[in-house]
C-alpha positions in Angstrom: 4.4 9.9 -22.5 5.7 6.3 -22.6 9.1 7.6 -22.7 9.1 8.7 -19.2 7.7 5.5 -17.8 11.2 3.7 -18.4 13.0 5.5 -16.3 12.2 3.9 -13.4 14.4 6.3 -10.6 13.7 7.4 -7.6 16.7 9.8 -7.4 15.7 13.0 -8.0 19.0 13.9 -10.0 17.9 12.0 -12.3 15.9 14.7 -13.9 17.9 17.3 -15.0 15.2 19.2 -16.6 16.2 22.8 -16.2 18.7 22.9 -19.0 17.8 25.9 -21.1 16.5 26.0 -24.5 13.1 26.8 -26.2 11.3 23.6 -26.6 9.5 24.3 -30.1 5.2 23.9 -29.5 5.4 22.8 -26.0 4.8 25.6 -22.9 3.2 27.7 -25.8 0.7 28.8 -23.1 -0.2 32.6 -22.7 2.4 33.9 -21.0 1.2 37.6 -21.1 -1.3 36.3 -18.9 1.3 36.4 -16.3 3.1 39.6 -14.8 6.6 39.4 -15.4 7.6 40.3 -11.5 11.3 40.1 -9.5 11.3 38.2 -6.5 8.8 39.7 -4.4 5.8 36.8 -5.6 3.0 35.0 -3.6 2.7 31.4 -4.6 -1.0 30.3 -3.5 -0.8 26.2 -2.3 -4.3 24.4 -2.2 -3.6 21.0 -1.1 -6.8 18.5 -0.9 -6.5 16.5 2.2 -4.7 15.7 5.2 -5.7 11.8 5.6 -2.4 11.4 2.7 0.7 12.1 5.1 3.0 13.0 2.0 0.8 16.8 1.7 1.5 18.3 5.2 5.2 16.6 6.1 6.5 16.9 2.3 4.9 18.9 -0.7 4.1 21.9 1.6 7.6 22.7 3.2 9.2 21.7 0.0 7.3 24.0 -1.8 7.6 26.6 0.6 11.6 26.1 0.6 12.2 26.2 -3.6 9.5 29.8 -3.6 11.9 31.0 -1.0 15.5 29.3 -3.0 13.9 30.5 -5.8 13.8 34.4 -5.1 16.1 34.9 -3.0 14.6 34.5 0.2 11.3 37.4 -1.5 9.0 35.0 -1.9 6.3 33.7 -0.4 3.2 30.7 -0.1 -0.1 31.1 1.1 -1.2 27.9 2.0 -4.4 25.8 2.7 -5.7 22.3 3.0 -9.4 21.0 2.2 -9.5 18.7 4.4 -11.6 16.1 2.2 -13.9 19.1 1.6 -14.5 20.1 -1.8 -17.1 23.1 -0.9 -13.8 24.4 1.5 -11.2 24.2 -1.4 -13.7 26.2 -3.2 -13.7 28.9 -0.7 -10.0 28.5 -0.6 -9.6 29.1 -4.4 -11.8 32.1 -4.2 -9.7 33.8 -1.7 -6.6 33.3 -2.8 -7.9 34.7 -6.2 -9.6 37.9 -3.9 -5.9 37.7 -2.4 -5.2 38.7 -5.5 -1.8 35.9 -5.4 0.2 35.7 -8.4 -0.1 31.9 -9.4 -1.9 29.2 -7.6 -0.9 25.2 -7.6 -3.7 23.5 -7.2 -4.2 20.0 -5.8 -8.4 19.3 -7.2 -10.6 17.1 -4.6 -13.0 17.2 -7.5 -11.2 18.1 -10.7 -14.6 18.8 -12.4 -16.1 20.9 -9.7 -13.0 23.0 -9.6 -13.0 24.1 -13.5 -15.4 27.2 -12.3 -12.9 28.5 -9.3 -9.9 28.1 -12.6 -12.2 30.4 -15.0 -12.4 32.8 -12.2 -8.7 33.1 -11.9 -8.0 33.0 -15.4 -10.5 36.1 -15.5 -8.8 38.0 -13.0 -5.1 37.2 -14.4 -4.3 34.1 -12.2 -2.1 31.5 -13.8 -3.2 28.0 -12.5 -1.3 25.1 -12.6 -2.7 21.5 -11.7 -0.5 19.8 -9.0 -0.6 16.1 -8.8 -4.2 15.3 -10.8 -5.5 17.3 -13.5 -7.8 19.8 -13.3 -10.3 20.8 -15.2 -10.9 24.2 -16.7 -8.5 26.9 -18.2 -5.2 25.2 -16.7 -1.8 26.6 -18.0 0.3 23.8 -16.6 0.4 20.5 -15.0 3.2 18.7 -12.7 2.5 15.1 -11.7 3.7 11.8 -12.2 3.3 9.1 -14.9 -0.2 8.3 -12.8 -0.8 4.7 -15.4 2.5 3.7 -14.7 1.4 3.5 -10.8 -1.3 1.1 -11.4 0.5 -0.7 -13.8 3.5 -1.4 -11.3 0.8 -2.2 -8.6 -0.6 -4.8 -10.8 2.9 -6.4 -11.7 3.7 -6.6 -8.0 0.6 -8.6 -7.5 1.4 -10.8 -10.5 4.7 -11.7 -9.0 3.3 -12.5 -6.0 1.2 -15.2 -6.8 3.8 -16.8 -9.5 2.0 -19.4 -11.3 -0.8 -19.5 -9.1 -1.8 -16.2 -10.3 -4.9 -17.5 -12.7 -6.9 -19.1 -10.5 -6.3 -16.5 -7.7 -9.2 -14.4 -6.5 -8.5 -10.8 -5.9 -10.4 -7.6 -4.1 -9.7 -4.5 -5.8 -10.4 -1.2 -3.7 -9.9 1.6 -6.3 -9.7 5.5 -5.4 -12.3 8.3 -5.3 -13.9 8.6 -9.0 -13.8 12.2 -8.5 -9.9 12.4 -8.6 -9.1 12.7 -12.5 -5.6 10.1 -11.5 -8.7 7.2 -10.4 -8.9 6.4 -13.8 -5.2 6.2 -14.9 -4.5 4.0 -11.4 -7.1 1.6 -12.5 -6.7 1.6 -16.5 -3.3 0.7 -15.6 -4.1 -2.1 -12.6 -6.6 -3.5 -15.2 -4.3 -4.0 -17.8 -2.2 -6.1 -16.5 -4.9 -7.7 -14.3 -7.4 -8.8 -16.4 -7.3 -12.2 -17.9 -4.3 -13.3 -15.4 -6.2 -13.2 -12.0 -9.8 -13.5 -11.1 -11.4 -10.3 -10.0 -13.8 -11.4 -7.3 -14.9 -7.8 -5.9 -14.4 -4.1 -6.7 -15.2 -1.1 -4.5 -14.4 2.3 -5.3 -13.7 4.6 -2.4 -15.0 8.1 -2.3 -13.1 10.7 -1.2 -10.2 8.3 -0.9 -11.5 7.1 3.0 -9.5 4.7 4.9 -13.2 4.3 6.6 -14.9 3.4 3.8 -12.7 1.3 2.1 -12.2 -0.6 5.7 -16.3 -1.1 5.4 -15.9 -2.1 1.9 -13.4 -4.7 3.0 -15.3 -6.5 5.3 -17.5 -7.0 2.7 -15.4 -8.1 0.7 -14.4 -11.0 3.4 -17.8 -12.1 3.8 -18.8 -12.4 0.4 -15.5 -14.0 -1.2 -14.4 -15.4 2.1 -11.1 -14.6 4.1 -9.0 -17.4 3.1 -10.2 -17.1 -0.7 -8.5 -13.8 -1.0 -5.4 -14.2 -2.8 -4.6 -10.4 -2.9 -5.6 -7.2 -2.6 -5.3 -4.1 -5.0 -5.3 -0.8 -3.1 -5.0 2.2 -4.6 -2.8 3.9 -2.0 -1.0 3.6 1.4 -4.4 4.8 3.3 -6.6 2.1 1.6 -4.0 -0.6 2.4 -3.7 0.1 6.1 -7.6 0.2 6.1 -7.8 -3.3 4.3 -4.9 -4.9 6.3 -7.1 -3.6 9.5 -10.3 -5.6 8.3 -8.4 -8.6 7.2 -6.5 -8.6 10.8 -9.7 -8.2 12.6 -11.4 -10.7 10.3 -9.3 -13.3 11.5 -6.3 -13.6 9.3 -2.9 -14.6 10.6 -1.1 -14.4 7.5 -1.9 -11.0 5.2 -2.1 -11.8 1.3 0.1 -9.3 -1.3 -1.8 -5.7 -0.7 -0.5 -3.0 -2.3 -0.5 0.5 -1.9 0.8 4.1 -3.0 2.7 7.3 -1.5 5.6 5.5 0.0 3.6 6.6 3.7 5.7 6.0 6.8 3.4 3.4 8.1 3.2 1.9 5.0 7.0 1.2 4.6 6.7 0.1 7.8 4.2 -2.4 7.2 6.6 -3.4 4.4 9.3 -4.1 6.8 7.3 -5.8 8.4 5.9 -7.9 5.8 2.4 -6.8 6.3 2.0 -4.8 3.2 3.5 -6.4 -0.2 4.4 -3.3 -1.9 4.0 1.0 -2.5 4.6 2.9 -5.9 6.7 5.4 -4.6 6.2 8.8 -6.4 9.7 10.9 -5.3 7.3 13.5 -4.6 10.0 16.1 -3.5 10.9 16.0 -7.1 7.2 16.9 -7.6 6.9 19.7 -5.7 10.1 21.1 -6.2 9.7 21.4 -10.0 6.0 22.5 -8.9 7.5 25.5 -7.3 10.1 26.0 -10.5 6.8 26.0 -13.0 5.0 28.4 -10.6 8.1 30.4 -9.9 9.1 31.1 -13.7 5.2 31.5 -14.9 4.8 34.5 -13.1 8.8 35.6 -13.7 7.7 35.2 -17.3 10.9 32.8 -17.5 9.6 31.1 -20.7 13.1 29.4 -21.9 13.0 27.9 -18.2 9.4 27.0 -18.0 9.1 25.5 -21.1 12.4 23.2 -20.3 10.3 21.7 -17.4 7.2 20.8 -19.7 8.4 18.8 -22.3 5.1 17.2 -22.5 1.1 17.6 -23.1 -1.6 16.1 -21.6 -5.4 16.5 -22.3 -8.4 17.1 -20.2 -11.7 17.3 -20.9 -11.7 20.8 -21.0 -8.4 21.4 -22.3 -6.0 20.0 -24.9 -2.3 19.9 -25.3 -1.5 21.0 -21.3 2.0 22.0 -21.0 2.6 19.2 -18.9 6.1 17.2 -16.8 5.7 14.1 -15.5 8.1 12.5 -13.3 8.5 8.7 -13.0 7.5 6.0 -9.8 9.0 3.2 -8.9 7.8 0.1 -6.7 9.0 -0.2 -3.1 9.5 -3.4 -2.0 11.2 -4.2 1.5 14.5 -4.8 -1.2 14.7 -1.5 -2.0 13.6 1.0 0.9 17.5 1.8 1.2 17.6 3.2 -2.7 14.5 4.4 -2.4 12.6 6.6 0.5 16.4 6.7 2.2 18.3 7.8 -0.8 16.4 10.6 -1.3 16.4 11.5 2.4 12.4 11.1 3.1 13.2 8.9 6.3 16.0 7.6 7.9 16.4 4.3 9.4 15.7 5.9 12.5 12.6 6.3 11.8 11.3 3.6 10.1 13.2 1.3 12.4 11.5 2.1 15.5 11.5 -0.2 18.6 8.8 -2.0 17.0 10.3 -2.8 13.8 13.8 -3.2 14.9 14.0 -7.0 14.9 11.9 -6.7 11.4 14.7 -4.4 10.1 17.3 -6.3 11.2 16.5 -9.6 9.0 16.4 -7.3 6.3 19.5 -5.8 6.8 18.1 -2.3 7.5 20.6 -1.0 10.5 
């Protein structure tokens, strides 16, 4: 999967993965399993929170938009959100498999817990494919991004921050929720490039990804390594860094060390502007969901030349080996490249990261 991580782009036409042509052993999946139907599809969407902005403004509509490009204005998406509640995706996954839709994407709060709500589609003739982190259980497909790569570009950003001071720095790391199957890849990639070049002075994980508890956690972190000890902070995503940059503001600090974060969140590239946050791995997530809707889309068509095109490679789960899989590659945001970046691809305009507030900020960076 290496391959992928080089191409460090966050224009979306940079993939031109729809080409046609059987791609020998890869998308092998059972694709009797799947109806071949016309247009006239339902696409179940179960989304895990709505604390991560990106779900409700982008990966929904855009989802919804390519099901309806897709056939001809014919099909449709049943949506829901879990709201941080993995007994309520649960319920959600039953219902859309008692809905009797004819392929669900699935976002897992808990990819473990999930794997039983997967069997029961699978047993009742449900394609699933695993949306952003990897779920467990009887998956045909999985759409995401190169999820090591974040953390590893996180953890570069921080090292080129502190320049030669970076050995004798003390950092906080506040990693993810455990429970999301991507926690591991973030931090295996962080800690690669962290360990043995900065000193690792606290680590919190954060359950269900909380902007309240990894605020808490932070303040712990203050007292015990002590506010102007902090060198930098490693957070996981654009929720955690807000929630850290709030404790460190209201612990006293006037100047915010390098924290980074993850998403590419409005606020977040605000902060950036403003030089409050260091950095965000921005994931084009539009490129996500619209090849999401392809995989879904051609599954139940039983479009296999097409399918397989989009999942040139595997990836393993506990359960599961060899998951026709497509990753798409990040890239870090810094305040020098919001224009190529978030802009480009048309997921704000200046307008409205350069709000009233930010307007002198975006003016000495020569964002007008």
């Amino acid at each position: 999967m290496r391959h992928l991580a080089t191409a460090l782009t966050a224009s979306a036409s940079a993939l031109a993965l729809t080409a046609c042509g059987v791609i020998d052993g890869v998308g092998g999946g059972d694709s009797s399993a799947s109806p071949k139907k016309g247009d006239n599809i339902t696409v179940g969407l179960l989304l895990p929170d709505k604390d991560t902005a990106r779900f409700e403004n982008f990966d929904h509509p855009v989802i919804t938009k390519e099901v309806a490009a897709l056939t001809n204005g014919k099909g449709k998406v049943v949506y829901a959100n879990a709201e941080a509640s993995q007994d309520k995706q649960s319920a959600q996954f039953q219902q859309m498999v008692d809905q009797k839709v004819d392929v669900i994407l699935v976002d897992a709060l808990d990819s473990k817990a999930i794997a039983p709500d997967v069997r029961k589609a699978k047993e009742a003739g449900i394609p699933v494919i695993a949306y952003d982190r990897l779920a467990e259980g009887p998956i045909d497909a999985y759409v995401s991004h190169d999820n090591e790569l974040v953390g590893e570009i996180q953890a570069r950003a921080i090292i080129a921050a502190l320049g030669s001071k970076a050995a004798s720095s003390k950092i906080v790391m506040m990693n993810g929720d455990p429970a999301d199957t991507n926690y591991a890849k973030f931090k295996d990639g962080a800690l690669g490039e962290l360990k043995n070049r900065v000193v690792i002075a606290k680590e919190y994980d954060t359950s269900k990804w909380s902007p309240t508890v990894a605020e808490a956690n932070m303040k712990k972190a203050v007292k015990a390594v002590g506010l102007d000890d902090i060198a930098a902070v490693y957070a996981a995503n654009d929720g955690l860094a807000g929630a850290v940059i709030k404790a460190l503001k209201d612990a006293g600090a006037t100047k915010i060390p390098p924290v980074t974060g993850q998403d590419a969140n409005l606020d977040a590239v605000q902060r950036i502007v403003s030089g409050e946050q260091y950095m965000t791995a921005y994931k084009p997530f539009p490129e996500e969901a619209t090849r999401a809707a392809e995989m879904a889309v051609y599954k139940v068509q039983g479009r296999d030349i097409q399918f397989d095109s989009l999942t040139r490679d595997t990836a393993d789960s506990p359960t599961e080996k060899k998951i026709p899989t497509m990753l798409v590659p990040v890239v870090a945001l810094t305040k020098d490249n919001i224009k190529d970046t978030v802009i480009a691809d048309g997921i704000y305009t200046v307008k409205d990261i350069c709000t009233p507030k930010y307007a002198a900020d975006c003016a000495a960076i020569g964002l007008k």
